[in-house]
N, C-alpha and C positions, 0 to 999 in steps of 0.2 A: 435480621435474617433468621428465621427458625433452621432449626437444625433439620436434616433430610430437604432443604427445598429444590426443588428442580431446578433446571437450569432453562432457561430461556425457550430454548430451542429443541428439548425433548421431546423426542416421537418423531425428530425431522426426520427425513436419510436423506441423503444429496450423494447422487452420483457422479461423482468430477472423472469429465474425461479430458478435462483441460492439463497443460502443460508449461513450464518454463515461470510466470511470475503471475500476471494479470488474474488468472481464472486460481491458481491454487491460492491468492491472497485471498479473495473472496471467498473461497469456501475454506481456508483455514477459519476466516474471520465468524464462518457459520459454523466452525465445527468448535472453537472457540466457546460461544456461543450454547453450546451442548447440543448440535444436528449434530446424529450420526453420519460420518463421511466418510465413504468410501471411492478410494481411488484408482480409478483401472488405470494401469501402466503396459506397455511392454514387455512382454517376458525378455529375459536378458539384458536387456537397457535399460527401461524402465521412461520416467523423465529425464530429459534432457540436462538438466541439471544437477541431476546424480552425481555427471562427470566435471562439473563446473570448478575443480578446483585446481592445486589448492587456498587455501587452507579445507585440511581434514579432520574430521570427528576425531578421538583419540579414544579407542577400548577402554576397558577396565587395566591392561596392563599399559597402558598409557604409548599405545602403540597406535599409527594414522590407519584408519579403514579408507574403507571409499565413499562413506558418505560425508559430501562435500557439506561445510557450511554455505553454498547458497540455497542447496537444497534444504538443509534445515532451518531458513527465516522464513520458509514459506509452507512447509508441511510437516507443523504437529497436529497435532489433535484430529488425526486419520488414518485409516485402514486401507493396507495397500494389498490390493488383486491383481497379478497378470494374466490377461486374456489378449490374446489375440485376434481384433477383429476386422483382420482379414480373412480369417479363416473360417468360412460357415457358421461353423462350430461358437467361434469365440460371437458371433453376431448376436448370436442363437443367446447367448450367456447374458451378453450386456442389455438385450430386449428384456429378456426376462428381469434383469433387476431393476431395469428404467420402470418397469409394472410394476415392483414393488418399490420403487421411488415417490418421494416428494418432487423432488428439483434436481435437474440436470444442471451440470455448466462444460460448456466446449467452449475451444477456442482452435479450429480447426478451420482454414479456406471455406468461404462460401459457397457451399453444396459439397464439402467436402467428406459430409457424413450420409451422403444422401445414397452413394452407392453401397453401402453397409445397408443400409435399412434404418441407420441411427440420424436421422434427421427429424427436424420438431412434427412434421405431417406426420413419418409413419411410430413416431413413440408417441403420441398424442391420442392415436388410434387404438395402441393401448391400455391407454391412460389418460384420459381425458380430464384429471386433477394434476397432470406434470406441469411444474412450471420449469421453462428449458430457456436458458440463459447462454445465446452464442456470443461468446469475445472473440471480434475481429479489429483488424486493422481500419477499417474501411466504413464497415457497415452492411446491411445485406442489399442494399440500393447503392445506384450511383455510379458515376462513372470508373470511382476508382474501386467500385467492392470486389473485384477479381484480385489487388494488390494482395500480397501479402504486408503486413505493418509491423514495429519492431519501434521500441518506444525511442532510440536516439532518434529515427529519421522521424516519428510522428514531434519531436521538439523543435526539430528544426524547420518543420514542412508547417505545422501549427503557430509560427509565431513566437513561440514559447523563447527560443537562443537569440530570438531578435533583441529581446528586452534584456537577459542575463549576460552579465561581464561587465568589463573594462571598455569604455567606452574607445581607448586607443588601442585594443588588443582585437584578436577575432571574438566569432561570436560563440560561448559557452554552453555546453548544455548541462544542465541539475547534475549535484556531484553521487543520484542515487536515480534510476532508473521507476521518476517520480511517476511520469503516464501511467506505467504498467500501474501502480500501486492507488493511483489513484481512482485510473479501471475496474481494478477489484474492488475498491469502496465503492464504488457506486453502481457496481450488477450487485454490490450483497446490499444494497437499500433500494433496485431495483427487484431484487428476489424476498426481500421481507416486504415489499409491498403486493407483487402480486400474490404473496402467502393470506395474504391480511384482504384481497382482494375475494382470493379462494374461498375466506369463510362466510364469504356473502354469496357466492355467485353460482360455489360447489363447480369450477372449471378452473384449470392451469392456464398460462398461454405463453405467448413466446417472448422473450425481451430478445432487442437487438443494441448491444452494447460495442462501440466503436471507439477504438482509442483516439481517432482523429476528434470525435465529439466530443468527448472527453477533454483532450487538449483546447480544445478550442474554450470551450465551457469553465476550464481553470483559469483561462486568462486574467478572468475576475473584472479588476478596476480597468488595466492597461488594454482588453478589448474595448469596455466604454468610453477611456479614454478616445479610440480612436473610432468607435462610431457616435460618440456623441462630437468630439473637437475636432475630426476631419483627418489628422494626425496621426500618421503611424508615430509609436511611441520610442526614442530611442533608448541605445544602452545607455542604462547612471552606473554603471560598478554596485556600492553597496548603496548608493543614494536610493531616495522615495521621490518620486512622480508627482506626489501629489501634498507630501509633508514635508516640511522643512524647520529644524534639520531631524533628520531622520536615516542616521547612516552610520558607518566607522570611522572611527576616528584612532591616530594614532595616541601615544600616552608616553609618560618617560620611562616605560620601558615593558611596551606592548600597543595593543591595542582591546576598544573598547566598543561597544555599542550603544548609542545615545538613542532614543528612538520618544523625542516630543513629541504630543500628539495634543495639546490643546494650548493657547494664549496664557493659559495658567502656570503652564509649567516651565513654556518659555521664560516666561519672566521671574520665577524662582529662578532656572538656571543661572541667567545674569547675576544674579544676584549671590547666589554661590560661585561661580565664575569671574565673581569681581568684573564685572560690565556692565552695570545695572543700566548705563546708558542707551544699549541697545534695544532693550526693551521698551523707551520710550520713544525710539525713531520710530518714525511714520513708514521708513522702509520697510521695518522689520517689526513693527506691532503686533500683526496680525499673520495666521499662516498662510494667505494668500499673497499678501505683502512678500514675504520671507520667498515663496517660492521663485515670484515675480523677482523678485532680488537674491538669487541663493548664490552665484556667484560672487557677489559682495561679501555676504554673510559667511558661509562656510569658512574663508580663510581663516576670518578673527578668532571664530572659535574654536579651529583643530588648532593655531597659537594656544589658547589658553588651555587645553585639554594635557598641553605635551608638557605644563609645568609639574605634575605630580602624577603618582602611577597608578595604574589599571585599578589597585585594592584600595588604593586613598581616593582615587573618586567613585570608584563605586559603593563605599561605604559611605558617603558624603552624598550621592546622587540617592541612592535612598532611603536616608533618612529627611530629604527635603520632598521626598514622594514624586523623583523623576526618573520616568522608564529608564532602566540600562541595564546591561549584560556583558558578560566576559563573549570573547570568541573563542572556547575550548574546542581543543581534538577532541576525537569520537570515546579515547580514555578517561579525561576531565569530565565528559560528561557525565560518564556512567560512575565516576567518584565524588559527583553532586552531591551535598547532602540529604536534595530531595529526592534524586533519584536511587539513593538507597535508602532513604526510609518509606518510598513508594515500592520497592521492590525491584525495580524493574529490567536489572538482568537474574534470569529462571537458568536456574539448572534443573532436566529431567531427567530421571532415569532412561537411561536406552537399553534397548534387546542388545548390544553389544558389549554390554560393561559400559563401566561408568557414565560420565553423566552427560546429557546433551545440552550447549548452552541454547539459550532463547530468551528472545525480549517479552516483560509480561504484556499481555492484549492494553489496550487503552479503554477498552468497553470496561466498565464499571457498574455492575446492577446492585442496587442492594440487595435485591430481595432473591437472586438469581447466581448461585456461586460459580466462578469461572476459575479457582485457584489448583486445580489440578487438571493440564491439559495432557493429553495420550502424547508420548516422545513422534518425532517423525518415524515414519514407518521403516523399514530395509524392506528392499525390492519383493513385494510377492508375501511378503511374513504373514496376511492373514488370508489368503485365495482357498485353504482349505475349511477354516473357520469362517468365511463369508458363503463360500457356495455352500456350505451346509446349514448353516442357521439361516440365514435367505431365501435360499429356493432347494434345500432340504435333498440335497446330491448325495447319496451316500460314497462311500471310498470306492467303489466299485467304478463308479460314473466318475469321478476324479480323477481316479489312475487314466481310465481311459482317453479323456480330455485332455490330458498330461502327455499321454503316447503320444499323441497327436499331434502335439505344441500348440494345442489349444488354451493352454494356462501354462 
């Protein structure tokens, strides 16, 4: 990486008028990236999630603010404006900077923007290179795009809680609010495509991003499972559907994660597990076999797993080059060794004192540095330095916007 390189995303601007998790992942993840992002919020509230706690920020004098750690996993590396656009005024604001926008994203009801004047027809009209990114629940068709959506109900309505858990217990949904997150990864590789669409075509245009599609779309294997074999797919707890064995297992004093994934290693295991017999049953040869038979098979081997512990066979699993893993808390992991020689809990400085925690991005460019992102913003901190170097307001025009509670 030469020194002084740009960052990816330079020259972007992305107006986020999204809120809560879905739309401001994605445009973190662009502002990441190095798009400049700017966030219109609420005057006096701002995001929803401001109030999301606790757990709180802590000052420089190591005292709680009100900015909540949920707001900060999802908005660094952005500028935060409050306008109000209900109010003419504030309409009047956010037009003018969608004109000088790249990329919108909302995540606001289906025609919810439409009586503002902030919908993809009338800023299009403006801007006829905006690419405008709506996250909805639904979709902008269909019979359910009037719902509002909310990532619990989209897990459970999508199938997703059908397949996770305990097969004797209810049915679980993701222990992190995976839809939303996953929504935002895929309007920001729906938003750098129609960018990369833009330098061909010299025109924006509109993505319609839906968490239900989304959902449906992560299913992955366990949808083809069930539209290719006929079979809705049930709960295994930590089991695999389609591997075997490929699960947790208990140990003599914890548990581990075994996770075979070819006849190869199957049969190393045995053999470090002292079973080498197994490996030449016809039951259990192959991983179709083993599935076909996992009820047989699983017992013998959580038996031999519980003879020594979690670090004696994971140091033994591999060095014979067979997948496995501890089950750490969310502490363990970030005391990983690779996760601290990857870096990847950030402390940034914040406008408040002291330091803002954050996870580092997973985007890795070489040529493109991504090592110093802007802290999350406090409600409103750049609204006088955006309407001035944006659309060139001077204080006069501020104050009076301000009277108003236009900003």
């Amino acid at each position: 990486m030469e020194a002084g390189s740009p960052q990816a995303l330079s020259g972007i601007r992305v107006l986020d008028l999204s809120r809560v998790l879905a739309g401001p992942w994605a445009t973190q993840a662009l502002g990441d990236l190095g798009a400049e992002v700017i966030k219109v919020e609420k005057p006096g509230s701002g995001d929803d999630t401001r109030g999301w706690g606790p757990p709180w920020l802590a000052d420089g004098e190591g005292d709680p603010t009100r900015e909540s750690a949920y707001f900060l996993c999802a908005n660094r590396s952005k500028r935060s404006v409050t306008i109000d656009m209900a109010q003419p005024d504030g309409q009047a604001l956010i037009r003018r900077l969608a004109a000088a926008s790249d990329v919108v994203v909302e995540n606001f009801k289906v025609g919810g923007l439409t009586r503002y004047g902030l919908d993809y027809a009338s800023l299009a009209a403006l801007n006829s290179r905006l690419v405008y990114c709506s996250i909805t629940g639904f979709g902008q068709d269909g019979p359910e795009a009037g719902r509002a959506g909310y990532d619990f109900m989209i897990q459970g309505m999508a199938g997703l809680m059908s397949v996770t858990g305990s097969p004797e217990d209810e049915p679980q949904k993701v222990g992190v609010a995976l839809i939303d997150v996953l929504t935002g990864l895929n309007a920001t590789i729906a938003i750098l495509a129609a960018l990369q669409q833009r330098e061909r075509t010299g025109r924006g245009q509109h993505i319609d991003m839906a968490l239900f599609d989304v959902a449906m779309a992560s299913l992955a294997n366990q949808a083809l499972n069930f539209l290719v074999g006929g079979t809705a797919p049930r709960r295994l707890g930590n089991a695999h559907p389609n591997i075997v064995p490929y699960q947790a297992f208990e140990t003599a004093d914890g548990h581990l994660i075994l996770a075979i994934g070819n006849d190869g290693q199957f049969a190393r295991f045995c053999r470090l597990a002292e079973l080498p017999e197994l490996a030449g049953d016809e039951r259990y040869a192959t991983n179709a076999a083993r599935v076909a038979h996992r009820d047989s098979l699983i017992p013998v081997v959580a038996q031999a797993l519980k003879r020594q512990t979690t670090a004696e066979w994971l140091a033994m699993l591999d060095a014979a080059g067979i997948p496995a893993g501890p089950i750490n808390t969310i502490a363990q992991a970030f005391a990983e060794p690779q996760a601290l020689a990857r870096g990847l809990a950030l402390s940034i400085p914040h406008a408040l004192g002291g330091m803002a925690a954050s996870v580092r991005s997973p985007l890795r460019l070489a040529d493109s540095p991504m090592d110093a992102p802007l802290p999350p913003p406090l409600l409103g901190q750049h609204t006088d330095e955006v309407l001035a170097d944006v659309l060139g307001l001077d204080a006069a025009e501020r104050a009076r916007l301000r009277a108003t509670g236009a900003i």
